[in-house]
N, C-alpha and C positions, 0 to 999 in steps of 0.2 A: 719446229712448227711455227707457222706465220698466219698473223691474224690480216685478212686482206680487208677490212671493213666496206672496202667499195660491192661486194658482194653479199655483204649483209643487210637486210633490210633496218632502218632507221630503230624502231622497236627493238631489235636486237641488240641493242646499244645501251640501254638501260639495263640488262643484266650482264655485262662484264663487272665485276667489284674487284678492287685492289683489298689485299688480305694484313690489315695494317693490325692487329690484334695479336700477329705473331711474328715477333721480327728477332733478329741478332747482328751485334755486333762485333765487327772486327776490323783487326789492320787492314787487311788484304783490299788495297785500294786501285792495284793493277790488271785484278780479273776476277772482281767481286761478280757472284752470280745467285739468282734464287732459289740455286739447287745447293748441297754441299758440294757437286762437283758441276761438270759443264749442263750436264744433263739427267746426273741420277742424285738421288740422297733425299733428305727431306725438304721442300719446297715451302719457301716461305721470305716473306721482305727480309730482307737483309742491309746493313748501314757498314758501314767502314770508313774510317780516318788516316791520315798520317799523322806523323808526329810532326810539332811547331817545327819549322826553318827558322831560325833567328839571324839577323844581322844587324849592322847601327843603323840601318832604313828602315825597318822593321820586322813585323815577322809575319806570317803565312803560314796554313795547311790546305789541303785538299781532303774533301767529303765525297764519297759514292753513297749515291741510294742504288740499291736493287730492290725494284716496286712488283711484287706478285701480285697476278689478277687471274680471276677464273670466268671463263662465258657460261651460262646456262648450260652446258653441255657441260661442266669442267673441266672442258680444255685448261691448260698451263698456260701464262706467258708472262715473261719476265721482261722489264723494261729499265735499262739504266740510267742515272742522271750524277755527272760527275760537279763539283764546286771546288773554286779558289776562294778562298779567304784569306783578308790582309787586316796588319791590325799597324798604324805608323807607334803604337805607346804599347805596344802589347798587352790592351785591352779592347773593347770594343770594335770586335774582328766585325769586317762589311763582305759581302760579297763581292768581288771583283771579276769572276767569269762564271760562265756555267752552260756544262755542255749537254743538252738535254738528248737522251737515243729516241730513234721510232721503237715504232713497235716491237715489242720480240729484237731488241736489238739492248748489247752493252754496250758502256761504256767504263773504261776505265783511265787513272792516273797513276805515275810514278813523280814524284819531286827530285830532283838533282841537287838541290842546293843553291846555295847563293854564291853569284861572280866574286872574284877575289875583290872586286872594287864595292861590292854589297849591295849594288843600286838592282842587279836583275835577278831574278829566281829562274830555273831553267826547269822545265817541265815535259812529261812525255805524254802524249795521248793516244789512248789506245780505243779502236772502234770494232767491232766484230757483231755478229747474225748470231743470233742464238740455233739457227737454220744451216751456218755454214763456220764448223767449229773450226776449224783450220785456216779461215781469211780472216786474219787483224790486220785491221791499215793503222800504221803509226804515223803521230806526226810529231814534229817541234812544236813548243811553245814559250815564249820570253813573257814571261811579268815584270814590268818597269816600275820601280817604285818611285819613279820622281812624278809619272804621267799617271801613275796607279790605272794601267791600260795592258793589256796583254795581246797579245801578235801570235802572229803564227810564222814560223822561221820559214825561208825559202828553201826550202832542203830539194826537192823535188826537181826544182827547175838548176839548181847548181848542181847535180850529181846529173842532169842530162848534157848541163854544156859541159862536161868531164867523161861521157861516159856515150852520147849520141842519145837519140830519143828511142830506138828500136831495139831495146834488151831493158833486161829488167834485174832488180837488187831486193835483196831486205834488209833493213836497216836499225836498227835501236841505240838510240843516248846511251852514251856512257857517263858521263859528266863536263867536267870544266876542262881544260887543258892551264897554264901557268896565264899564257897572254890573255887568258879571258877567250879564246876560240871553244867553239862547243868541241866535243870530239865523240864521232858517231863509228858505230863498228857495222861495218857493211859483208852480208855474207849473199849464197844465191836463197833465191825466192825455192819454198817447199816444192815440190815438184806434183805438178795436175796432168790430168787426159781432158781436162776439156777447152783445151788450146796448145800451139805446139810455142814453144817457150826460147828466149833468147837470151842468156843470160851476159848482164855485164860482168859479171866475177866470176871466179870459179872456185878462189880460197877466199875465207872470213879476213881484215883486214882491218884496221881504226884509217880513220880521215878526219880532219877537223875543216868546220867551217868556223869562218872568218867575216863576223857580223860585219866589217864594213865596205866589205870588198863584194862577200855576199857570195862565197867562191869557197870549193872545198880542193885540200890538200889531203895527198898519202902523207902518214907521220912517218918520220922515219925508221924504218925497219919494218913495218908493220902493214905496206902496202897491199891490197889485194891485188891478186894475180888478174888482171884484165882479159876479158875473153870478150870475142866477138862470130863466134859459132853460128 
């Protein structure tokens, strides 16, 4: 369910309340939601954390809120809001990103770790519809502790000069690779009827990109099978 407020009148807007009097905690920072599951169990805010990353740069977690609110009618809808936090002494953690959803919309994080060099934190984000359980868009994200600035890796546009722009992948972090290249596992997109689909792979596969080339590679053995169907 999706709250469209452009069709609500103004008035109506004073009784949506966020339900903050009942909330829970947990790890689960990659697909927190205000249900216990996508959509059933008990409804209610929900928080979640990771555990500290530490390196001699510093250290980091990442926070989800899942905020439940009810309109006058007590419709459901759940809204997420993910956070990095950095701390250079490991105390006095600051906010360093923070990726707020719309409406009726999640968000979530996974943490990867820190470069073998300790200067970057490697991070995954994850966005999905509380309306459309099966579409998550991932993407990259570097946190730099010398610039304390976070990025968004070019994944998207180095897997199309690799792969053409007219087919499509799914993709998820795996971690570091030795050189410090990210190494992402590429498999095909779930399969829909409401478009006809071109897939660039056909078997699951790791690749890594190569921050400064900005360019992704098959790792050895491990390449996916290229299709262009």
């Amino acid at each position: 369910m999706k709250l469209i407020s452009a069709f609500l009148p103004s008035t109506l807007l004073l009784f949506v309340a966020t339900l903050p009097s009942f909330s829970q905690t947990s790890n689960n920072t990659s697909s927190l939601s205000c249900w216990e599951t996508r959509r059933g169990g008990t409804f209610q805010t929900r928080h979640a954390k990771t555990p500290v990353s530490k390196s001699n740069n510093g250290s980091a977690y990442a926070e989800v809120t899942a905020e439940a609110s009810t309109d006058a009618g007590q419709s459901q809808f759940c809204k997420n809001k993910a956070q990095i936090f950095y701390s250079q002494d490991g105390n006095n953690y600051k906010m360093v990103y923070e990726k707020p959803g719309l409406d009726d919309q999640g968000v979530g994080m996974r943490l990867f770790g820190w470069s073998h060099s300790g200067t970057q934190l490697l991070i995954e984000l994850l966005v999905w519809g509380y309306d459309r359980d099966n579409e998550v868009v991932k993407s990259g994200l570097m946190f730099e502790a010398q610039t304390v600035q976070v990025t968004e890796l070019p994944l998207d546009d180095a897997f199309q000069r690799l792969f053409g722009k007219d087919c499509e992948l799914d993709f998820s972090l795996v971690g570091w690779d030795a050189d410090d290249s990210v190494l992402i596992r590429v498999s095909k997109t779930p399969p829909t009827t409401r478009y006809q689909q071109t897939f660039c792979v056909e078997k699951p596969g790791v690749y890594a990109f190569n921050q400064r080339t900005r360019t992704v590679s098959a790792t050895k053995g491990s390449a996916a099978e290229a299709s262009h169907n």
